[in-house]
VOMARMI-386509 format. One record per residue (C-alpha): z negated, x negated, y negated; residue number from 1; chain. Coordinates in steps of 0.1 Angstrom, whole numbers, plus 5000, padded with zeros to 4 digits. Each point is the difference from the previous one (the first is absolute). Layout:
REC      Z      X      Y   num   cadena
REC      Z      X      Y   NUM        A
...
***
This chain:
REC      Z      X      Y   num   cadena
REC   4749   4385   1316     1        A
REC   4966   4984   4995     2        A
REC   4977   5021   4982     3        A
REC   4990   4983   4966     4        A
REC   4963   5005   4995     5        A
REC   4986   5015   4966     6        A
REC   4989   4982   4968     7        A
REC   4963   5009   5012     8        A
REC   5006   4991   5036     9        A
REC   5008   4964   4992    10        A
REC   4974   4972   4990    11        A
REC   5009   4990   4961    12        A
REC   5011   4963   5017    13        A
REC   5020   5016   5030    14        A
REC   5034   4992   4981    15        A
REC   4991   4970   4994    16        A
REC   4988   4991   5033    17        A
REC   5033   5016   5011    18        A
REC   5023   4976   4979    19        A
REC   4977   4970   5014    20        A
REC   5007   5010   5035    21        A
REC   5037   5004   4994    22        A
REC   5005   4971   4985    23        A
REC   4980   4981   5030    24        A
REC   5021   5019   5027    25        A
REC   5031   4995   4976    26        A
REC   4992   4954   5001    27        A
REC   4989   5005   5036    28        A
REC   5034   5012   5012    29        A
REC   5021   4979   4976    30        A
REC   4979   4969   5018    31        A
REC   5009   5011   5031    32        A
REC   5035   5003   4991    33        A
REC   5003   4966   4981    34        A
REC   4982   4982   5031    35        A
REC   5032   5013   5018    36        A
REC   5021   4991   4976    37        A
REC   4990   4960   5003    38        A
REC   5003   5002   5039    39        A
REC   5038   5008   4991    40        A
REC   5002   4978   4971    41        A
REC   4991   4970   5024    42        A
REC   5031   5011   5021    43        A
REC   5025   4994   4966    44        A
REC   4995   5035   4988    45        A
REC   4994   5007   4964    46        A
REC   4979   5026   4983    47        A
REC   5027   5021   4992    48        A
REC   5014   5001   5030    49        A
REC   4963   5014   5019    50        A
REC   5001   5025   4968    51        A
REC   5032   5010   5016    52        A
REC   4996   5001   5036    53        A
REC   4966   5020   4993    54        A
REC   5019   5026   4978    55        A
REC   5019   5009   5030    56        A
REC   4973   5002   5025    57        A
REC   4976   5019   4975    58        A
REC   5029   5025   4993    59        A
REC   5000   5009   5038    60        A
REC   4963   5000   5004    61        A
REC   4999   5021   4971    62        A
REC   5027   5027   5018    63        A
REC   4978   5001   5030    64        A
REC   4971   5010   4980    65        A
REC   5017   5024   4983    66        A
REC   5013   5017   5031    67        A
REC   4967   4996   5019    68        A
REC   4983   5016   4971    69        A
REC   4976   5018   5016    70        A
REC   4997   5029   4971    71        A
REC   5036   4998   4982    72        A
REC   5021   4981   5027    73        A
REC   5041   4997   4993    74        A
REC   5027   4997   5027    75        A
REC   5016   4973   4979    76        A
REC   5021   4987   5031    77        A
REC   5032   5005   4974    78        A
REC   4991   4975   4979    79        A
REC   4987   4975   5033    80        A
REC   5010   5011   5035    81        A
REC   4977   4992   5030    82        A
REC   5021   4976   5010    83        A
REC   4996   4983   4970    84        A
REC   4962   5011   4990    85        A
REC   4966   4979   4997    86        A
REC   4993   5011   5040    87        A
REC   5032   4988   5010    88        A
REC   4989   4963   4984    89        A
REC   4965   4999   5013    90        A
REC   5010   5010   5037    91        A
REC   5014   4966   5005    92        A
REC   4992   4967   4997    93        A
REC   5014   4962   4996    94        A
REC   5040   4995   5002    95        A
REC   4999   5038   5006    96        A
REC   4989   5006   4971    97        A
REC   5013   4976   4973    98        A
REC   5037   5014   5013    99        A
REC   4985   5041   4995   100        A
REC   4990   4989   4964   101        A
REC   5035   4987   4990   102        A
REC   5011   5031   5015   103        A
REC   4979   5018   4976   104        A
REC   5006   4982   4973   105        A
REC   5040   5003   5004   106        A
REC   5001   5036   5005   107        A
REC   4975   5010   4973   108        A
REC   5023   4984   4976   109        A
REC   5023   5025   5001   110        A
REC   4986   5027   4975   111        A
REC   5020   4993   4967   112        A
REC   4981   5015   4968   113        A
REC   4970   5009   5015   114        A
REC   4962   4980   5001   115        A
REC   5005   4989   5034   116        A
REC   5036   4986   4991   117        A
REC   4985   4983   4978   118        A
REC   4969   4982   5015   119        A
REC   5025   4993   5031   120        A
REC   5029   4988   4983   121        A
REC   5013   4972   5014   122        A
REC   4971   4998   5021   123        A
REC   4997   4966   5026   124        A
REC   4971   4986   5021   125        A
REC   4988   4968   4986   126        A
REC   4974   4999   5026   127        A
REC   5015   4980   5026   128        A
REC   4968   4993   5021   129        A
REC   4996   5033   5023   130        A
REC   4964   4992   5005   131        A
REC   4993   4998   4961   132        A
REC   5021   5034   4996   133        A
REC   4972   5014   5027   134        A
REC   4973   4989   4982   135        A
REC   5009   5015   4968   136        A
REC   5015   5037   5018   137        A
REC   4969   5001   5025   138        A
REC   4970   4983   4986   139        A
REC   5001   5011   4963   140        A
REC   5020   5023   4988   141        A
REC   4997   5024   5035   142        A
REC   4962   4994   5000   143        A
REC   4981   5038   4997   144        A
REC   4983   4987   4962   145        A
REC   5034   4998   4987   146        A
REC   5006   5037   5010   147        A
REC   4964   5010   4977   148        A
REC   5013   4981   4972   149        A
REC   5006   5023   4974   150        A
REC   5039   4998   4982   151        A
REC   4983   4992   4964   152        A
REC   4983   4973   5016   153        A
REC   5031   4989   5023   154        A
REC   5018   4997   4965   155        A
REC   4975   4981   4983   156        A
REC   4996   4974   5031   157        A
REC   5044   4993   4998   158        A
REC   4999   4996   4963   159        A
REC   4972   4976   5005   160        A
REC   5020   4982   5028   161        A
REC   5032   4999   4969   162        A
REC   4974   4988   4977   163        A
REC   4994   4969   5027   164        A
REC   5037   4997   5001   165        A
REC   5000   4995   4967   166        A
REC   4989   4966   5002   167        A
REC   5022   4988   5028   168        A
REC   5020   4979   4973   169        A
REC   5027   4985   5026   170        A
REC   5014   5036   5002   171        A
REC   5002   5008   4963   172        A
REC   4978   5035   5011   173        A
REC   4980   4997   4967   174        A
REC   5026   5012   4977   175        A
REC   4999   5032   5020   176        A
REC   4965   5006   4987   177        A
REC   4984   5013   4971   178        A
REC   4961   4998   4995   179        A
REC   4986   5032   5006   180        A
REC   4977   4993   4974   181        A
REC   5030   5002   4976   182        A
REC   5016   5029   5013   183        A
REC   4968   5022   5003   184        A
REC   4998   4989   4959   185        A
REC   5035   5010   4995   186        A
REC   5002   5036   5019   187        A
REC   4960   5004   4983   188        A
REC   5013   5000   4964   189        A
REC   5033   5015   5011   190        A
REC   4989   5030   5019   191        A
REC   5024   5012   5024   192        A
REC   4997   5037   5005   193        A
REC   5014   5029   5021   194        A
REC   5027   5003   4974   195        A
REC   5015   4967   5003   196        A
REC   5027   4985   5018   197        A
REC   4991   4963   5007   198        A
REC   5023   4972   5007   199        A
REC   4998   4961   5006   200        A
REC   5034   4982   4998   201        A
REC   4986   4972   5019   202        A
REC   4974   5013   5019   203        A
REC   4990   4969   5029   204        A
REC   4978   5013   5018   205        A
REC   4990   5035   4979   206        A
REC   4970   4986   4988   207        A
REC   5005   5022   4970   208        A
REC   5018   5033   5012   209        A
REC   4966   5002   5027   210        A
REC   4976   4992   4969   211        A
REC   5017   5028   4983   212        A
REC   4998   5025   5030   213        A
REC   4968   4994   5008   214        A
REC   4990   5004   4957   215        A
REC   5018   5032   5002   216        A
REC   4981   5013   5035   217        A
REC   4964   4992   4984   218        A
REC   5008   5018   4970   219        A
REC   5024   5025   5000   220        A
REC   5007   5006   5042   221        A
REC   4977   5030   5003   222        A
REC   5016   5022   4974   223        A
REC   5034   4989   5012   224        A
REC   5019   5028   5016   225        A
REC   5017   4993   5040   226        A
REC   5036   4999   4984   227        A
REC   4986   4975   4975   228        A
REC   4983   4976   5023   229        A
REC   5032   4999   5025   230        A
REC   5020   4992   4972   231        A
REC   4988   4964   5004   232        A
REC   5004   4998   5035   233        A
REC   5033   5009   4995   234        A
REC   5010   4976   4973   235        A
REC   5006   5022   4973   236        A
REC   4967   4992   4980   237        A
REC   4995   4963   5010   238        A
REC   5026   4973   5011   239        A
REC   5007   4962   4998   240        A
REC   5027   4973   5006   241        A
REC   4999   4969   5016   242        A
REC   5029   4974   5004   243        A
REC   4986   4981   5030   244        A
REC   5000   5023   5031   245        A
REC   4971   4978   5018   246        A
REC   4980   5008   4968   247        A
REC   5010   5038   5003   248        A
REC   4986   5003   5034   249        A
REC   4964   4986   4986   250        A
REC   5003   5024   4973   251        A
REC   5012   5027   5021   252        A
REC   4974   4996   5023   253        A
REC   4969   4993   4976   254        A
REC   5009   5035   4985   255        A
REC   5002   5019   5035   256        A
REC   4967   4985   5002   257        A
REC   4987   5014   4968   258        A
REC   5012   5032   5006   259        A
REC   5030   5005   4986   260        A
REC   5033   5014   5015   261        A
REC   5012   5006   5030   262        A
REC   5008   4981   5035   263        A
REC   5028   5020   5000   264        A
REC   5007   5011   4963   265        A
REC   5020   4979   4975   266        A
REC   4997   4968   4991   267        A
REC   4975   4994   4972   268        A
REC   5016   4965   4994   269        A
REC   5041   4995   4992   270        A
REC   5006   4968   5013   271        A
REC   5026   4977   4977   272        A
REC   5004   4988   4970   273        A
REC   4984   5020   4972   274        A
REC   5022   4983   4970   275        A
REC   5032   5008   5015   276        A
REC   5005   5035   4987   277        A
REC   4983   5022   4971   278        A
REC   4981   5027   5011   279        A
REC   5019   5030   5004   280        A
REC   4982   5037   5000   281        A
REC   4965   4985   5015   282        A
REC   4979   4990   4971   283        A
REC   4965   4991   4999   284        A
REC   4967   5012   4979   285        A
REC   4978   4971   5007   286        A
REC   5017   4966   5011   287        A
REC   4975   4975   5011   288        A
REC   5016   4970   5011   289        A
REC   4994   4958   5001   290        A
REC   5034   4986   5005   291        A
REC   5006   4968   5017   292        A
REC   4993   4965   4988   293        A
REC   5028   4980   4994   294        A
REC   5026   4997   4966   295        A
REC   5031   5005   5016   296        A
REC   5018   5033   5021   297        A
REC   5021   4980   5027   298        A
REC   5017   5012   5033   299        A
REC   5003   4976   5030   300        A
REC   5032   4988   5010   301        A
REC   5016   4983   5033   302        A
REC   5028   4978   4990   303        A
REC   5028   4995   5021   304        A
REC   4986   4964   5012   305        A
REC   4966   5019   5009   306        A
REC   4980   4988   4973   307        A
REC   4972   5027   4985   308        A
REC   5008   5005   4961   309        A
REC   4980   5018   4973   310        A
REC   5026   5022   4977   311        A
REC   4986   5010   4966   312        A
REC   4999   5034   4997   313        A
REC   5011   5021   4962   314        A
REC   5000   5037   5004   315        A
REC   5023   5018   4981   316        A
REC   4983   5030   4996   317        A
REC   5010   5026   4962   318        A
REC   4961   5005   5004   319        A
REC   4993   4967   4991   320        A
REC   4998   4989   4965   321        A
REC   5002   4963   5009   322        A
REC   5017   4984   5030   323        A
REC   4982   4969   5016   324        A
REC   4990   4981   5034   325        A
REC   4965   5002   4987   326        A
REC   4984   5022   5028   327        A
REC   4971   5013   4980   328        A
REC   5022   5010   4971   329        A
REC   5024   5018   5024   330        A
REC   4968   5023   5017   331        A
REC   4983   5002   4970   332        A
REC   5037   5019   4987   333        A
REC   5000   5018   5033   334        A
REC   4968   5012   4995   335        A
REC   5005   5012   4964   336        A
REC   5032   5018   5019   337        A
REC   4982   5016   5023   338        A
REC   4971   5014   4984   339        A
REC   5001   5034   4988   340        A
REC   5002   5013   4970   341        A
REC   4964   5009   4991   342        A
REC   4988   4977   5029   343        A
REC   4982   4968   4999   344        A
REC   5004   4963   5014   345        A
REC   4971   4972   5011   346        A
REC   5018   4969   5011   347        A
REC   4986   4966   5006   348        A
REC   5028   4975   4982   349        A
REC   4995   4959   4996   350        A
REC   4996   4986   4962   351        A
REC   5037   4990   4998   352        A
REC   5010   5034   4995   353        A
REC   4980   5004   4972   354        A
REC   5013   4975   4979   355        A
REC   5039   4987   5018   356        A
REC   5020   5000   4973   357        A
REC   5039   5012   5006   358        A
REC   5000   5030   5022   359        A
REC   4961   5002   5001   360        A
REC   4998   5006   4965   361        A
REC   5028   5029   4999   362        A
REC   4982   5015   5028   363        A
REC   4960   4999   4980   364        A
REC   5017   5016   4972   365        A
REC   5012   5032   5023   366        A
REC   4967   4996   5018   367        A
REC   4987   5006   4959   368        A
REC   5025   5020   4990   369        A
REC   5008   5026   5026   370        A
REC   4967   5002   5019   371        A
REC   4960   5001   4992   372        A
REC   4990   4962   5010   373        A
REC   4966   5010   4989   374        A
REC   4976   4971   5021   375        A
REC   5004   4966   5014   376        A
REC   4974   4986   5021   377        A
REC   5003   4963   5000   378        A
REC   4989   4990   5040   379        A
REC   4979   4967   5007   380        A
REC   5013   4977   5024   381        A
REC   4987   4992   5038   382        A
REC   5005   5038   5008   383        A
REC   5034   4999   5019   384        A
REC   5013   4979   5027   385        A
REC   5030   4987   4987   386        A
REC   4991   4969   4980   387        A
REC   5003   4989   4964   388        A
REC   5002   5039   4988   389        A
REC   4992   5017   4967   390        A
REC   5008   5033   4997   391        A
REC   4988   5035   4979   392        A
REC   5002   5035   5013   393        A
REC   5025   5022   4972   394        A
REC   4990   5035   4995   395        A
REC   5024   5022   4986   396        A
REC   5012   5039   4990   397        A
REC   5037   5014   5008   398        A
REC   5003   5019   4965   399        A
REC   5032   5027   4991   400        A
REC   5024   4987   4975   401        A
REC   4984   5001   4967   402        A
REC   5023   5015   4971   403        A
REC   4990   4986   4976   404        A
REC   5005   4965   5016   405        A
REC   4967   4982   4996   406        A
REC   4982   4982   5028   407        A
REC   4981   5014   5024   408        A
REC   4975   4971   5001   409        A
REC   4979   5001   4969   410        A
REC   4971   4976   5015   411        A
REC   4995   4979   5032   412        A
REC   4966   4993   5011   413        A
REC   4992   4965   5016   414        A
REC   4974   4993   5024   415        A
REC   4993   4967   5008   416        A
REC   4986   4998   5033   417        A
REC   5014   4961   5004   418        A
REC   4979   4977   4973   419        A
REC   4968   4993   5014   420        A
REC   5002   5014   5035   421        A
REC   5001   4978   5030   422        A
REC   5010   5016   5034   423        A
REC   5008   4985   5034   424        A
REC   5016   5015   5030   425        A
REC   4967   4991   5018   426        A
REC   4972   4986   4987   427        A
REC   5000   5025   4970   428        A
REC   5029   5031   5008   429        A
REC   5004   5029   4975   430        A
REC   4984   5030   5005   431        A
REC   5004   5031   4986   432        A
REC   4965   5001   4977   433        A
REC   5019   4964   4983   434        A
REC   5024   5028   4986   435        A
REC   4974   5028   4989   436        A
REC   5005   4987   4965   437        A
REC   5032   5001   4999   438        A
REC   4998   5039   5018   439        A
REC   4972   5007   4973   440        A
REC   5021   4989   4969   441        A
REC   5032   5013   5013   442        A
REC   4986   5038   4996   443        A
REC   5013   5012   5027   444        A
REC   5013   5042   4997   445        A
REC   4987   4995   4964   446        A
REC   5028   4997   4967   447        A
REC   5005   4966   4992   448        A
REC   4987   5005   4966   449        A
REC   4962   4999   5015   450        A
REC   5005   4964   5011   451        A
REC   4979   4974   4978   452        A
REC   5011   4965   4998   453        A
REC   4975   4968   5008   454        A
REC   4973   5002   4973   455        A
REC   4999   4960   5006   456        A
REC   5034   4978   4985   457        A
REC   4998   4985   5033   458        A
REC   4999   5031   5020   459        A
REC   5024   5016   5028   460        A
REC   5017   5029   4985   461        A
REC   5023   4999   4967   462        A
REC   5023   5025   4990   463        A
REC   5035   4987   4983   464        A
REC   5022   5021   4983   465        A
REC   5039   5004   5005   466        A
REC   5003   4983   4969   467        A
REC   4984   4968   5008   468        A
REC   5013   4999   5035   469        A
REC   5039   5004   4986   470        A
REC   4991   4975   4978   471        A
REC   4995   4974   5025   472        A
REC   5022   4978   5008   473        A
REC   5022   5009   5027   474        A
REC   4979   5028   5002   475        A
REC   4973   4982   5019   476        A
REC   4972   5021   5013   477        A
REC   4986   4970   5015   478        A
REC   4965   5002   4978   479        A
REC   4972   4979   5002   480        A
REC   4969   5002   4977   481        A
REC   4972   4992   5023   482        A
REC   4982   4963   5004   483        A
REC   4986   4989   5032   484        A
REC   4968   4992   4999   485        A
REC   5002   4979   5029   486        A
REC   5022   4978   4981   487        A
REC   4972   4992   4974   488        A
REC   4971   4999   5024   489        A
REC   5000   4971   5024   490        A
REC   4971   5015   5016   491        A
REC   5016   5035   5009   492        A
REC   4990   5003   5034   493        A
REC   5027   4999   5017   494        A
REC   5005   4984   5035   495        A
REC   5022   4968   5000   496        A
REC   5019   5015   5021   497        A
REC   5011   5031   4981   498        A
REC   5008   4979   4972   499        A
REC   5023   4981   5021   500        A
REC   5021   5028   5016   501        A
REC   5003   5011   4961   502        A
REC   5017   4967   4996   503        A
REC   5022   5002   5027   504        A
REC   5009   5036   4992   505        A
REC   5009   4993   4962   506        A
REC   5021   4969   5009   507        A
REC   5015   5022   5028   508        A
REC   5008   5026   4971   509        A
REC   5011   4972   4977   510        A
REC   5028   4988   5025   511        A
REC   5013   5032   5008   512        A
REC   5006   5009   4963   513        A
REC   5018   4963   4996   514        A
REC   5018   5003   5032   515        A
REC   5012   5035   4986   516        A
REC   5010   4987   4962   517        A
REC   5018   4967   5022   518        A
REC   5020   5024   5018   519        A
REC   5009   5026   4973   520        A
REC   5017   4969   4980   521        A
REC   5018   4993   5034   522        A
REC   4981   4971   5014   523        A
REC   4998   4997   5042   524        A
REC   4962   4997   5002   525        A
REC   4992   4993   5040   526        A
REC   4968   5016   4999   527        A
REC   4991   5019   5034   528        A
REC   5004   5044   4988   529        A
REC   4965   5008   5011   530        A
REC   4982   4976   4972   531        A
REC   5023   5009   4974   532        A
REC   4997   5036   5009   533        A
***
């Protein structure tokens, strides 16, 4: 291991220095591995798809370094034999070696249950062009600097190369992807710690079970016994789902990278459908999670004439207080299900389920009720990919029974981090100091009764009590106080073109909650499901 030098070794601005540097190294590689990545999109190959092909090549490259570890080198030719091993790729070249990589892939793909079963599960080449599969083995990822780069770093540059996926809108990768901005916030004022088993039912691409690793390593890591730090490479402290199995891989893969499990340990991801069953015996302390876009659970089905049909989905689940299509609604009950008792939830869920009447009302009353939904942060638009979204993040306790029958909820504290705030994917992202506030007010490891509310009518943060949110109708926790003051300023500054995409978004948000009413009364609304989603 690297000796770490002393507090009075160090200049006062090394770590800073340090985090500069990293983060240059970290945008140099991911450059390098984009500008690949649009040589084989100009061959009819989509983002995802290089995301892919590079999770397999970086998984052998990252065996050979662990066996040719100069200090702490494995014989890991059980998990990749040498037939099968990064040599055995990089000793050939052209045809030769396009026809050793399917090899690869094909018989790498048989370790059910484990990480590399995962990452390799139904594995294929979609590089068809031997002499672009060359250039990728050969002239980047078997250069010597990608043997210095460091696995922190080596994680940082894949997310970053997700986080570019992200925007590859043809392939629908954005839903996949939360902004780390937002999860940091989340697992900040949640604070996962050594104690906790952590859980995201619909994990993507681990954005948050990594975030809340690498909170636990920088706070608690060091006073963690051996036993305690396997535990979550072994799956018993920190696990996720994820019902697409391409998706699994990225998320399988991004975590290896970050550290966490095993090439040859269990899975950290259970591929399938989440929804299907209620937990059973594996309950969850912490569940971070940001299920998919999109109103409606469905299942694809092939017809007997061929033709690709979408079959709603209602799980009947005795867990479930209400039984619905609605796909939020459904992992929102899941959730409630599968924290533990005593635990804690942060999910990111759109508007409608704050204030859907029918089975969305039934399941806010539980949500009251049964559990602690103590703070709502209301989310400004422009900050995910999927278009025409509004949606809050619900923090919540798991509380005992009580006996004498009153509500666990006594007040819910709204922060409204939506009215006045004006983000776009690129010319103005969200960063993690746009959430401070929130962090600040929040009170983080602090009782709830310390919070203050806005001192200003017009401010953020208002606390409601169970009284006036049962009152509601339909229970609606959809509240708005707040008054833009863009609205009443014509000379607010901002660019024409921000105020545009706000346009577009809200009338993309408008038609997808018509389009949803339309087709709740039964109406056959031919409206394409990515827009209405």
């Amino acid at each position: 291991m690297t000796a770490v030098p002393t507090d009075a070794q160090q200049p006062p601005n090394e770590p800073a220095e340090k985090t500069a540097k990293a983060v240059a190294q970290t945008n140099t590689l991911v450059s390098k591995l984009w500008n690949y990545c649009n040589v084989l999109r100009d061959n009819g190959m989509s983002t995802i798809e290089y995301v892919e092909q590079l999770s397999y090549l970086l998984f052998l490259k990252m065996v050979d370094e662990i066996e040719n570890d100069p200090w702490d080198g494995q014989d890991l030719s059980a998990i990749v034999p040498a037939d099968y091993n990064w040599k055995s790729l990089v000793s050939k070249r052209g045809p030769e070696l396009e026809k050793h990589y399917r090899d690869i892939l094909e018989h790498l793909g048989q370790h059910p249950d484990t990480t590399i079963g995962t990452i390799f599960a139904d594995a294929q080449n979609r590089i068809t062009k031997p002499a672009l599969l060359e250039k990728l083995v050969v002239e980047l990822i078997g250069r010597q600097e990608w043997n210095m780069t460091g696995t922190d770093l080596k994680g940082d540059a894949y997310e970053g190369l997700l986080n570019k996926g992200a925007s590859d809108t043809k392939t629908g990768a954005g839903q996949y992807f939360t902004p780390r901005a937002l999860i940091d916030a989340m697992v900040d004022v949640t604070r996962p710690g050594p104690e906790d088993t952590i859980t995201d039912p619909a994990c993507g691409t681990g954005g948050f079970l990594i975030a809340a690793h690498a909170y636990i390593r920088d706070h608690h890591m060091k006073k963690m016994s051996l036993d305690a730090r396997k535990a979550y490479d072994e799956g018993r402290k920190i696990w996720g789902n994820e019902l697409v199995t391409a998706t699994a891989r990225l998320a399988a893969m991004n975590m290896l990278l970050h550290g966490m499990g095993k090439s040859d340990g269990p899975s950290l991801i259970h591929v399938g459908d989440a929804l299907a069953d209620k937990p059973s015996g594996k309950h969850a302390t912490l569940v971070l999670a940001n299920p998919p876009f999109g109103r409606k659970s469905a299942i694809t089905v092939i017809g007997q004439d061929g033709e690709v049909e979408k079959e709603d989905i209602q799980y009947d689940r005795d867990d479930f207080t209400a039984t619905t299509t609605n796909k939020q609604l459904n992992f929102l009950q899941h959730i409630m299900s599968l924290t533990a008792v005593g635990g804690r939830a942060a999910v990111v869920l759109p508007d409608n389920v704050l204030f859907e009447g029918g089975a969305g009302e039934k399941v806010r009353r539980k949500l009251l009720d049964e559990f602690d939904l103590h703070t709502i942060l209301r989310l400004p638009t422009g900050i995910f990919y999927a278009g025409g979204v509004k949606a809050n993040v619900l923090f919540f306790d798991k509380k005992p029974p009580r006996a004498d029958g009153k509500p666990h909820t006594t007040d819910t504290w709204v922060y409204d981090f939506r009215t006045g705030q004006h983000f776009t994917l690129k010319q103005h992202p969200l960063t993690r100091a746009d959430l401070d506030d929130f962090v600040t007010a929040y009170r983080p490891g602090e009782p709830r009764s310390s919070r203050v509310e806005s001192e200003d009518d017009n401010g953020p943060f208002r606390k409601f009590s169970y009284e006036d949110l049962i009152a509601r109708d339909k229970v609606n926790l959809d509240i708005t106080w707040m008054k833009d003051p863009a609205l009443d300023d014509a000379d607010s500054g901002l660019a024409p073109e921000v105020i545009a995409e706000e346009i577009v978004r809200d009338l993309q948000a408008a038609l997808n909650e018509f389009t949803a009413i339309a087709r709740s009364l039964g109406a056959e609304v031919d409206v394409p499901e990515a827009e209405v989603e």
